[in-house]
C-alpha positions in Angstrom: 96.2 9.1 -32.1 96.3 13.0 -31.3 95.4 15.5 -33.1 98.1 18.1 -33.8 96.9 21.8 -33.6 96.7 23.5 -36.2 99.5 26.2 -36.7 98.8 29.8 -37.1 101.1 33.0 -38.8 100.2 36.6 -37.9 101.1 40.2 -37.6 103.1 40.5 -34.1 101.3 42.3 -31.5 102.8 44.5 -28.5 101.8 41.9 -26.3 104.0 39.1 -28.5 106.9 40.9 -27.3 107.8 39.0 -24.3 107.9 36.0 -25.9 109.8 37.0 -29.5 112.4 38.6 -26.8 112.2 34.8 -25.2 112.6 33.3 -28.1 115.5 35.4 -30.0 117.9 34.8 -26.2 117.2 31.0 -26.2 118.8 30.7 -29.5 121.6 33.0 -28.8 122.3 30.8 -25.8 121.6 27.8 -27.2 121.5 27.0 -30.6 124.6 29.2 -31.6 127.9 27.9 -30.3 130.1 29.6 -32.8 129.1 32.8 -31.6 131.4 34.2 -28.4 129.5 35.1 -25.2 130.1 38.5 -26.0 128.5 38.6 -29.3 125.6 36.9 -28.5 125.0 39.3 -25.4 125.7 42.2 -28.1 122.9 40.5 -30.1 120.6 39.6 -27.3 120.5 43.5 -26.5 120.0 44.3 -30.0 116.7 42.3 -29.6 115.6 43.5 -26.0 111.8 43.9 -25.3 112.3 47.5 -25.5 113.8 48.0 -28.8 111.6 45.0 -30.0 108.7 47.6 -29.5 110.2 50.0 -31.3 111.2 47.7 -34.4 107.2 47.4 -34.4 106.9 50.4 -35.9 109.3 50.1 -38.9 109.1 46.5 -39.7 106.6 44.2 -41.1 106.8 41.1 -37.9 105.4 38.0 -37.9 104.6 34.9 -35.3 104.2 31.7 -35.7 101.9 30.4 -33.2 100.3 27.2 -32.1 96.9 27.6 -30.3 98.3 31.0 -27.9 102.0 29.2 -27.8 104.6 31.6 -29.9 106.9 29.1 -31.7 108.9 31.2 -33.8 109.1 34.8 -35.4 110.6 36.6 -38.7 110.2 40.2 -40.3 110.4 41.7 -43.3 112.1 45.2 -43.2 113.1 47.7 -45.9 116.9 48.3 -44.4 117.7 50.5 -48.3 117.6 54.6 -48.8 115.1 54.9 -51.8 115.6 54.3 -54.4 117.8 51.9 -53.1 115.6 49.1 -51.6 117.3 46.4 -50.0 114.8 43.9 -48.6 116.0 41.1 -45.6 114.4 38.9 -43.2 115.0 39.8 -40.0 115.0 38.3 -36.6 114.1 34.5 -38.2 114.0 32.5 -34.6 112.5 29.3 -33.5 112.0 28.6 -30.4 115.3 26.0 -30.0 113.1 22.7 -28.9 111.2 23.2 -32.0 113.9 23.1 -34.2 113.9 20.5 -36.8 110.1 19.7 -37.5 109.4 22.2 -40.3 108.3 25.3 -38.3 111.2 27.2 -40.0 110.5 26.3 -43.7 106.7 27.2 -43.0 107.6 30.7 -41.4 110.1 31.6 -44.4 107.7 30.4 -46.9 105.5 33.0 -45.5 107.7 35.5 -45.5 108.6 34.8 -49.0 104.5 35.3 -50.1 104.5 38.4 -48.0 107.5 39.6 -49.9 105.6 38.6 -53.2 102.7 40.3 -52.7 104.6 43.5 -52.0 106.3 43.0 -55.3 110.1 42.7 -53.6 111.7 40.6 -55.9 115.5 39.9 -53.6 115.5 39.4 -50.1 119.0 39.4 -48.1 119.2 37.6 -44.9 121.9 38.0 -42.3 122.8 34.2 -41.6 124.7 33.0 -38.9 127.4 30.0 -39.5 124.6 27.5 -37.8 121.7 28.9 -40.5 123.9 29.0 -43.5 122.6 25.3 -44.8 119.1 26.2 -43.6 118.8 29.0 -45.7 120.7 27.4 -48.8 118.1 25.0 -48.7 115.7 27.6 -48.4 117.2 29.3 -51.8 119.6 31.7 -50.2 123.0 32.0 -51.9 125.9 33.2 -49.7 127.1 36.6 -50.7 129.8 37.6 -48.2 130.9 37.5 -45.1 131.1 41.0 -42.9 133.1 40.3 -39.9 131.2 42.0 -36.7 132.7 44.9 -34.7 136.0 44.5 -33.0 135.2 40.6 -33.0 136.2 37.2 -35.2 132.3 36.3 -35.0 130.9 36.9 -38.3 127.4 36.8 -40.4 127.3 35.4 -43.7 124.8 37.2 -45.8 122.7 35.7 -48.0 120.6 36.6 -50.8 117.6 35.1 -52.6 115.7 36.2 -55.9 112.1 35.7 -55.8 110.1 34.3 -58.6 
């Protein structure tokens, strides 16, 4: 019998950002058919290593790591005007042969304590049509869809209150 290591969640470091880039294009090439080729380039561009650096600095990112092996990655980010808050997970990916063995639910859960502690009691999530049941399982509620630019691709946001 093996033993299976243990997993670790942390802050996201500068050096992370190779491998949450790696991660974030594998799914948008591979676990999200409904998308178009164009949308998922769009997205894959949103979430280049360079602009990963920068979202560093203005939101709260997380890995999920076994021994020095990134597995999957989420943030927490403030996208509301004050007093307006308007709190949503961000960049939730992992890594596409890991799908399915509870690596998910254990990086939202933690995201969900973070939140917590912070005192956030909603958090929105943009879902795509492959998430939606994920995050309905997760607690999320659909709210509405908003149709991306000049494209039939859409995101279904979601919301969930915290307790």
């Amino acid at each position: 019998m093996t033993e299976e290591k243990a997993i670790i969640l942390r802050k996201a470091e500068l050096l992370d950002i190779p491998a949450i880039a790696k991660i974030i294009a594998e799914n948008f090439d591979h676990a999200m058919p409904e998308h178009s080729p164009a949308i998922r380039e769009k997205f894959k561009s949103h979430c280049s290593e360079e602009n990963l650096r920068g979202q560093l600095n203005w939101k709260e990112i997380f890995v999920l790591c076994r021994e020095e092996n990134i597995l999957g990655t989420g943030a927490l980010v403030n996208f509301g005007k004050p007093p307006q808050d308007k709190w949503c997970v961000s960049n939730f990916f992992i890594l596409p042969a890991e799908h399915g063995k509870g690596l998910g639910r254990e990086l939202l859960e933690h995201l969900f304590r973070t939140a917590r502690e912070k005192n956030i009691s909603v958090l929105q999530v943009p879902s795509s049509l492959t998430a939606i049941g994920f995050y309905r399982k997760a607690g999320f509620i659909p709210d509405k869809v908003q149709p991306q630019e000049d494209t039939d691709d859409e995101i279904t946001w979601m919301t969930k209150a915290l307790s």
